[in-house]
LOVEXDO-960924 format. One record per residue (C-alpha): z negated, y, x negated; chain. Coordinates in nm, 2 decimals. Last residue first. Layout:
BEGIN
NODE:Z:Y:X:A .
...
% end
This chain:
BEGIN
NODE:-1.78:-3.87:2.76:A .
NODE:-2.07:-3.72:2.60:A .
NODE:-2.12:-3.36:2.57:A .
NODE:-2.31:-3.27:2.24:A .
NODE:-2.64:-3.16:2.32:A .
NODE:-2.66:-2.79:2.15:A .
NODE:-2.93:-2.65:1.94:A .
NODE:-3.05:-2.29:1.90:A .
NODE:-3.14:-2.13:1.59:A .
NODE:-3.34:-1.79:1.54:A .
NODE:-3.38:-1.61:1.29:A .
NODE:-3.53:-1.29:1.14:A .
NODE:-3.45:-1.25:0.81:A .
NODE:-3.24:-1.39:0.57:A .
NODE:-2.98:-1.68:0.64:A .
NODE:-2.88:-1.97:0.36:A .
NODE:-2.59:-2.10:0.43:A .
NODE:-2.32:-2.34:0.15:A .
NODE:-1.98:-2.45:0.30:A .
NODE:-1.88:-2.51:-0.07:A .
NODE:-1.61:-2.30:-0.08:A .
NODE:-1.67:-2.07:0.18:A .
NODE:-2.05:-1.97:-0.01:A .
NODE:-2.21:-1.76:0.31:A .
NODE:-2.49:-1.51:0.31:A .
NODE:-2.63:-1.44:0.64:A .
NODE:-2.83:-1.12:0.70:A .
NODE:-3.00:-1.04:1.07:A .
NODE:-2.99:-1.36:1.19:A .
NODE:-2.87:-1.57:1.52:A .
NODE:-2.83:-1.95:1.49:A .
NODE:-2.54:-2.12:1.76:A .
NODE:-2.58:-2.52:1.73:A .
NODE:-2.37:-2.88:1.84:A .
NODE:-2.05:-2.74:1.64:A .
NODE:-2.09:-2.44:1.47:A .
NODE:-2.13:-2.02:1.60:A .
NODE:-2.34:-1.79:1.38:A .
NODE:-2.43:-1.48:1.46:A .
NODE:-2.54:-1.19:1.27:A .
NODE:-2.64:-0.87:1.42:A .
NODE:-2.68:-0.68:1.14:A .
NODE:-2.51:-0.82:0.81:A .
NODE:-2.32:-1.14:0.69:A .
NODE:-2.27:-1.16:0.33:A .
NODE:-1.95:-1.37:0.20:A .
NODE:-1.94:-1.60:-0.14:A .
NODE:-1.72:-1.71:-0.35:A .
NODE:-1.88:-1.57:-0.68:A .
NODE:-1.58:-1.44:-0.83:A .
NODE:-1.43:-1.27:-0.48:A .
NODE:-1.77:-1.13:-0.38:A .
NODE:-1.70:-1.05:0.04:A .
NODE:-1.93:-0.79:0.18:A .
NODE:-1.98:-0.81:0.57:A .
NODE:-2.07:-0.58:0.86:A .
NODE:-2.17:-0.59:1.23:A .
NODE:-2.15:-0.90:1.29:A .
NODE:-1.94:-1.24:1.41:A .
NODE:-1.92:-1.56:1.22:A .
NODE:-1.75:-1.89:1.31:A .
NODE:-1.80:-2.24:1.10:A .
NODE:-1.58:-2.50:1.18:A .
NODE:-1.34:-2.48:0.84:A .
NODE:-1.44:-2.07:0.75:A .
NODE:-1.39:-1.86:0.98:A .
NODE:-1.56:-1.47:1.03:A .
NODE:-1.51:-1.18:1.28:A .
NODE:-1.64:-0.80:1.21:A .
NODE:-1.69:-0.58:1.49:A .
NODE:-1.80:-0.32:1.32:A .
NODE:-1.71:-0.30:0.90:A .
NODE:-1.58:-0.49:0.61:A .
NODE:-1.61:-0.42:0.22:A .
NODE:-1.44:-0.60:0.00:A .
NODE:-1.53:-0.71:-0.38:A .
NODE:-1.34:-0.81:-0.74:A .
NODE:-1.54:-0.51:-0.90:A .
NODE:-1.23:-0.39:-1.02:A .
NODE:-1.06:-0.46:-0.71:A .
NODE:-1.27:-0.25:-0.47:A .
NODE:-1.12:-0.33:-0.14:A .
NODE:-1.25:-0.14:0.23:A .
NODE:-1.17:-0.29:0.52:A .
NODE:-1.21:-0.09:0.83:A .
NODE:-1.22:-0.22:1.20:A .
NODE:-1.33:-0.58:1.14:A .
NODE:-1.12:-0.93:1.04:A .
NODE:-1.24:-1.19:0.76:A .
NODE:-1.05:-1.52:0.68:A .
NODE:-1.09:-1.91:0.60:A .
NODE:-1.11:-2.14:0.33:A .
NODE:-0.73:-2.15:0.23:A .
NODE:-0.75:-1.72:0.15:A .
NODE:-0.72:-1.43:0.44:A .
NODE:-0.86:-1.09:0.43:A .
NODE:-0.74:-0.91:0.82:A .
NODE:-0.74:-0.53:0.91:A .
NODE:-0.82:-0.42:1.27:A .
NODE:-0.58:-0.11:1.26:A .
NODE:-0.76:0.02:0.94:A .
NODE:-0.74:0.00:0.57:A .
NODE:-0.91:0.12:0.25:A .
NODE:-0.88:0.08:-0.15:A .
NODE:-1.11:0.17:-0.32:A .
NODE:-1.06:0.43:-0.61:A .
NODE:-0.94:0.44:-0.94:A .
NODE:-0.58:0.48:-0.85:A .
NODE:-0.59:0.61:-0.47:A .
NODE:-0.48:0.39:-0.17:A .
NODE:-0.43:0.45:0.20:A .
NODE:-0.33:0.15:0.40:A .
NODE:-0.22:0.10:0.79:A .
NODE:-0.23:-0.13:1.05:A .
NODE:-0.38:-0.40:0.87:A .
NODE:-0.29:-0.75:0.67:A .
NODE:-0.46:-0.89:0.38:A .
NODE:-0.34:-1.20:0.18:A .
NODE:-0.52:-1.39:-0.07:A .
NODE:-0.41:-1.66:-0.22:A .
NODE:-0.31:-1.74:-0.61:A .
NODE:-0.24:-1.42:-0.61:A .
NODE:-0.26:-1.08:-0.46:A .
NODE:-0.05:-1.02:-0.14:A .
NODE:-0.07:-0.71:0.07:A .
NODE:0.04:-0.67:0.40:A .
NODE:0.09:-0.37:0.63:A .
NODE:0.28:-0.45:0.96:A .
NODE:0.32:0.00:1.01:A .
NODE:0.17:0.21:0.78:A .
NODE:0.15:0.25:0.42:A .
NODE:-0.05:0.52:0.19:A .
NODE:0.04:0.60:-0.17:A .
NODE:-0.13:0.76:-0.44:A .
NODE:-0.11:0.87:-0.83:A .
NODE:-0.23:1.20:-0.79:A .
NODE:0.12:1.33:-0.90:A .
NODE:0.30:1.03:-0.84:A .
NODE:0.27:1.06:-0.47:A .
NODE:0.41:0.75:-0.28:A .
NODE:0.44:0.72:0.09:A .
NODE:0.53:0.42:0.26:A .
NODE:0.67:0.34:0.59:A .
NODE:0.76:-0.02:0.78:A .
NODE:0.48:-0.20:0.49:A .
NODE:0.53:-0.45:0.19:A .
NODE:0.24:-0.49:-0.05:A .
NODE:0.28:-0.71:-0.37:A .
NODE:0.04:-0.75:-0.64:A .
NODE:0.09:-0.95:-0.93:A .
NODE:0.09:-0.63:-1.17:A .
NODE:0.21:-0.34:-0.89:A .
NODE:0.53:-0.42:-0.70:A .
NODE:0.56:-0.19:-0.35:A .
NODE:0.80:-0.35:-0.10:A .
NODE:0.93:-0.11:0.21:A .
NODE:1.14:-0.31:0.44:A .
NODE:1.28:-0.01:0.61:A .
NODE:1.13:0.33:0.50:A .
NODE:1.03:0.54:0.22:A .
NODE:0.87:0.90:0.18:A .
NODE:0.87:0.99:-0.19:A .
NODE:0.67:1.28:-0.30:A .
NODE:0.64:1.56:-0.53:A .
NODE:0.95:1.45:-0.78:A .
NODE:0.92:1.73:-1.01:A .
NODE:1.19:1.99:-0.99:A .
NODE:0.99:2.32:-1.08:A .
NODE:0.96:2.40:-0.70:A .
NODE:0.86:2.08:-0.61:A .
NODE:1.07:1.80:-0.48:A .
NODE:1.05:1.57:-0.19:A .
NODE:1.17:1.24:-0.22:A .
NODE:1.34:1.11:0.10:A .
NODE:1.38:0.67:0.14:A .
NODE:1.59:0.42:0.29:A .
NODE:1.64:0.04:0.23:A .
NODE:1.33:0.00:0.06:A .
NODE:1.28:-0.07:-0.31:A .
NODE:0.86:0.05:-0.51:A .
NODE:0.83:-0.06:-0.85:A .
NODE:0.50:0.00:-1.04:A .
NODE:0.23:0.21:-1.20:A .
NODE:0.45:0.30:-1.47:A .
NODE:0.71:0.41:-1.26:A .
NODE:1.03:0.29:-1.08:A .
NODE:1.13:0.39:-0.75:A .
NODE:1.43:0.19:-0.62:A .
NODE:1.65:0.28:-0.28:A .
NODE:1.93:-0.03:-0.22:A .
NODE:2.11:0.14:0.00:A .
NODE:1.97:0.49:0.11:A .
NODE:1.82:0.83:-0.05:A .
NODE:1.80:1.20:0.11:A .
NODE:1.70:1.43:-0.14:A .
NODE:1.47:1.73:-0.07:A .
NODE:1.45:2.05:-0.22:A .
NODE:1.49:2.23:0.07:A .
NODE:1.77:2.48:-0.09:A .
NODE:1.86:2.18:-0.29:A .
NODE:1.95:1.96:-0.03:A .
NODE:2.01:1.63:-0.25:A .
NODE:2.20:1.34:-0.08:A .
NODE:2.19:1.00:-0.27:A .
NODE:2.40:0.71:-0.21:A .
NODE:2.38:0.38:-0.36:A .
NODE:2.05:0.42:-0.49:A .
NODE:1.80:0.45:-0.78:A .
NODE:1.48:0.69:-0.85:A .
NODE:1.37:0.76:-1.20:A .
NODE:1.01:0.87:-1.29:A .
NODE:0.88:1.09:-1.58:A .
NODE:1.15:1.28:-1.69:A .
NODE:1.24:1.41:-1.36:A .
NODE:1.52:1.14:-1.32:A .
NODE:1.77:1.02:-0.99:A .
NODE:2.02:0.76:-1.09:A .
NODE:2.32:0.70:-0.82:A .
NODE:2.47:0.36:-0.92:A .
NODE:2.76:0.45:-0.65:A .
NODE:2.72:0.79:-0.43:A .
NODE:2.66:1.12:-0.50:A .
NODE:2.57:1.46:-0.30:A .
NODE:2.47:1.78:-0.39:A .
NODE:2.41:2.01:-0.17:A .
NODE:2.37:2.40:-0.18:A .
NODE:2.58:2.47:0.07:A .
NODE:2.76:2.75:-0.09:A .
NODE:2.75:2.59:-0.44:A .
NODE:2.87:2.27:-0.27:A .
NODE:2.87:1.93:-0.53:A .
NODE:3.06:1.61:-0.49:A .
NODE:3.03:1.32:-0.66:A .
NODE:3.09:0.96:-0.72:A .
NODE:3.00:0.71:-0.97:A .
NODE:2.66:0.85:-1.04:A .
NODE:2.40:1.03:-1.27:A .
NODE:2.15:1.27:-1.15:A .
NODE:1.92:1.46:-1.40:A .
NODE:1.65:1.72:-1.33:A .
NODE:1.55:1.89:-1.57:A .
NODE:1.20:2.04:-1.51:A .
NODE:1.13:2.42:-1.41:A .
NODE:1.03:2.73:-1.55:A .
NODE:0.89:2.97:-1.26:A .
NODE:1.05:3.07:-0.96:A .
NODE:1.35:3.32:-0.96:A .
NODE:1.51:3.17:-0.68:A .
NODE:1.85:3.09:-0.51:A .
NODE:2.09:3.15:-0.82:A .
NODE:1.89:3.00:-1.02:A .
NODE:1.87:2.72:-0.84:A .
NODE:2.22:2.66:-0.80:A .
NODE:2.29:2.69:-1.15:A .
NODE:2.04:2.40:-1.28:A .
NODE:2.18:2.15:-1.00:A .
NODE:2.54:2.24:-1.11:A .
NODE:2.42:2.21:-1.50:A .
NODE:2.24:1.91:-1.43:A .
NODE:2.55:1.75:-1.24:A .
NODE:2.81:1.82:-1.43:A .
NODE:2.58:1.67:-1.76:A .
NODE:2.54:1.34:-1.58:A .
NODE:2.89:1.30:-1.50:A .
NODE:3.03:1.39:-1.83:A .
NODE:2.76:1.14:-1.95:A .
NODE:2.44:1.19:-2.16:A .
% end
């Protein structure tokens, strides 16, 4: 460990004993070009190549602030979280630190990018909680998975091991068309995504609008469900369960149906 380093842990260490009593806590260790610490204050502050570790994540920045009192670190310039689910960089960010020294949370804003495998999702705010391993987004949400698909929403909350869900009128888009309805929900083990009320389809000239949908990533394909209707050139059909293959323009409609034709208009 650095000079620097070792200042800092034993600065950050004494300052917290002298404020609390709690029970055993984690290293924390800051490393930096520059910096200053108040024993009175209770603030730490440091600023070039700034290295923030808990011993299980590390945090960089140019300038990092840390309230120890509030235990709360104020981060900007080129902010990087890096764990083993991924890498999160944003202009500006505030982790929040338990009482044994743990990062808790980290709060991040300003052109927010999270890195996960070949998934990226950029956001305006983004909270991480390595603890329970989540992170919700709000504000121009995106994620992009390759080779195509892109979904866009309002906000995002997402939970390893579980679905993930958005709202705010969220969007799946690929070439052969897109889905839009209130709440999306993504299960990306199973390769599937749920979509519910007011749910809009387009695929090439054919529009859809119902009540729900499920979209099968492998098998290409999009269900249609309650209140299905089906708008194409020349014909409208109604149905109550739909089931279209995008890629080959494929329809086969379940239930009730009914299927009105259209004389083109002639010029």
């Amino acid at each position: 460990m650095s000079k620097v380093a070792a200042l800092v842990v034993l600065v950050i260490c004494a300052i917290d004993v002298a404020s609390s009593s709690a029970a055993p806590s984690r290293t924390l260790e800051i490393t930096a070009d520059i910096l200053t610490a108040d024993t009175v204050k209770q603030v730490v502050e440091a600023r070039g190549r700034v290295r923030i570790s808990d011993g299980r994540a590390v945090v960089r920045a140019s300038v990092a602030v840390y309230r120890v009192k509030d235990r709360q670190i104020s981060l900007s310039g080129g902010v990087q979280f890096v764990t083993s689910e991924g890498d999160l960089t944003a202009r500006q960010a505030i982790a929040h630190l338990s009482r044994t020294r743990t990062l808790e949370t980290v709060e991040a804003t300003g052109n927010v990018e999270v890195e996960s495998g070949r998934r990226v999702l950029s956001a305006d705010h983004v909270v991480y909680t390595p603890a329970s391993r989540s992170l919700s987004a709000r504000g121009n949400v995106r994620i992009f998975s390759p080779p195509d698909l892109i979904a866009t929403g309002g906000e995002l909350f997402a939970r390893q091991g579980a679905v993930i869900v958005m709202r705010g009128r969220p969007r799946l888009q690929n070439r052969d068309g897109y889905l839009q309805g209130d709440r999306l929900e993504v299960d990306e083990k199973a390769e599937t995504a749920y979509l519910r009320d007011n749910v809009l389809g387009e695929f090439q000239d054919i529009k859809v609008t119902s009540d729900a949908a499920t979209l099968f990533a492998k098998e290409k394909k999009v269900v249609f469900r309650d209140r299905v209707k089906i708008i194409q050139p020349g014909r409208t059909m109604r149905a109550d369960r739909v089931t279209i293959f995008y890629e080959s323009r494929r329809m086969i409609a379940e239930g009730t149906t009914t299927i009105r034709i259209e004389d083109e208009e002639r010029p």
